[in-house]
C-alpha positions in Angstrom: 9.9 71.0 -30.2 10.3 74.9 -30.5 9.0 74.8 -34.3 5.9 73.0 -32.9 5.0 75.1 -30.1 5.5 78.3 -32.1 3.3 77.2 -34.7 0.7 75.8 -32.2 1.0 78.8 -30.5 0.3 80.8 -33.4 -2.7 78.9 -34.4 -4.3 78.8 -31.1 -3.5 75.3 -30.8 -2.8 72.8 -28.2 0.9 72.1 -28.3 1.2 68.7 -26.5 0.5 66.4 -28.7 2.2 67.8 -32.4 5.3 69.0 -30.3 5.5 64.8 -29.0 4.6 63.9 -32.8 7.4 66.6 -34.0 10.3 65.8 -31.5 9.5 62.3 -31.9 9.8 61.7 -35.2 12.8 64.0 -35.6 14.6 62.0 -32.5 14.0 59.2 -34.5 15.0 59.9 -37.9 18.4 61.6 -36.7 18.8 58.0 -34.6 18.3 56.1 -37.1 20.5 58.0 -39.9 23.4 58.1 -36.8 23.2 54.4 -36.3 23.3 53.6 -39.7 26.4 55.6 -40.4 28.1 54.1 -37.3 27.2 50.5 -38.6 28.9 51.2 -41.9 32.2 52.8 -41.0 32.4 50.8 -37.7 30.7 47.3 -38.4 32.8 44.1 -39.3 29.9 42.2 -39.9 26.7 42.4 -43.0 24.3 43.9 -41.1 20.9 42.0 -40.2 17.7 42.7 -39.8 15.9 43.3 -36.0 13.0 41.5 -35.2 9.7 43.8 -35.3 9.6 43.7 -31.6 12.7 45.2 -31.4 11.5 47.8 -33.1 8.4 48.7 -31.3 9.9 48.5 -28.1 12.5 50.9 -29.8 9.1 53.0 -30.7 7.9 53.2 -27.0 11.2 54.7 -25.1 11.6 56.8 -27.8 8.2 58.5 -27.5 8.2 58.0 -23.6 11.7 59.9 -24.2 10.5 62.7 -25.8 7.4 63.2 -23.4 9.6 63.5 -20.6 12.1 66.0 -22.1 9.9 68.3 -24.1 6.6 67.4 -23.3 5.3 67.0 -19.7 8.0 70.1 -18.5 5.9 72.9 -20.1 2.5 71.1 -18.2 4.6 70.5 -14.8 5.4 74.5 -15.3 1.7 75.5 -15.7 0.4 73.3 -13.1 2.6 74.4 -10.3 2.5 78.2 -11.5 -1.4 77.7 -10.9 -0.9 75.8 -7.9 -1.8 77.5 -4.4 1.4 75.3 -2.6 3.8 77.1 -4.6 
């Protein structure tokens, strides 16, 4: 997320959408490379493979995950900075 928005930054850049794409796909990747370690020194069992909806609902918390924490504070800051209420 910080790698994203100082690059964005730097090219004059919009940082919402590559810092969601960024902290996403990194999220997911450590995830994934945790859970399959845990599977293979904890797991009793072969594993199996998910079904593909599994996986997309998977996909959607995870990016509705990493909006929340990384990407809607730094718009929630601008907007009420701007504000008059505040």
């Amino acid at each position: 997320a910080n790698a994203a928005e100082t690059i964005c930054s730097a090219i004059d850049v919009d940082r919402t959408v590559p810092q969601l794409a960024l902290s996403t796909a990194t999220n997911m990747s450590m995830s994934i490379a945790k859970d399959r370690a845990f599977a293979r020194t904890f797991g009793i069992i072969a594993p199996t493979s998910l079904p593909a909806l599994s996986y997309a609902w998977w996909l959607a918390r995870d990016v509705a995950s990493m909006y929340f924490f990384f990407t809607l504070p730094p718009l929630l800051t601008d907007a009420l900075a701007n504000s008059e209420r505040v």
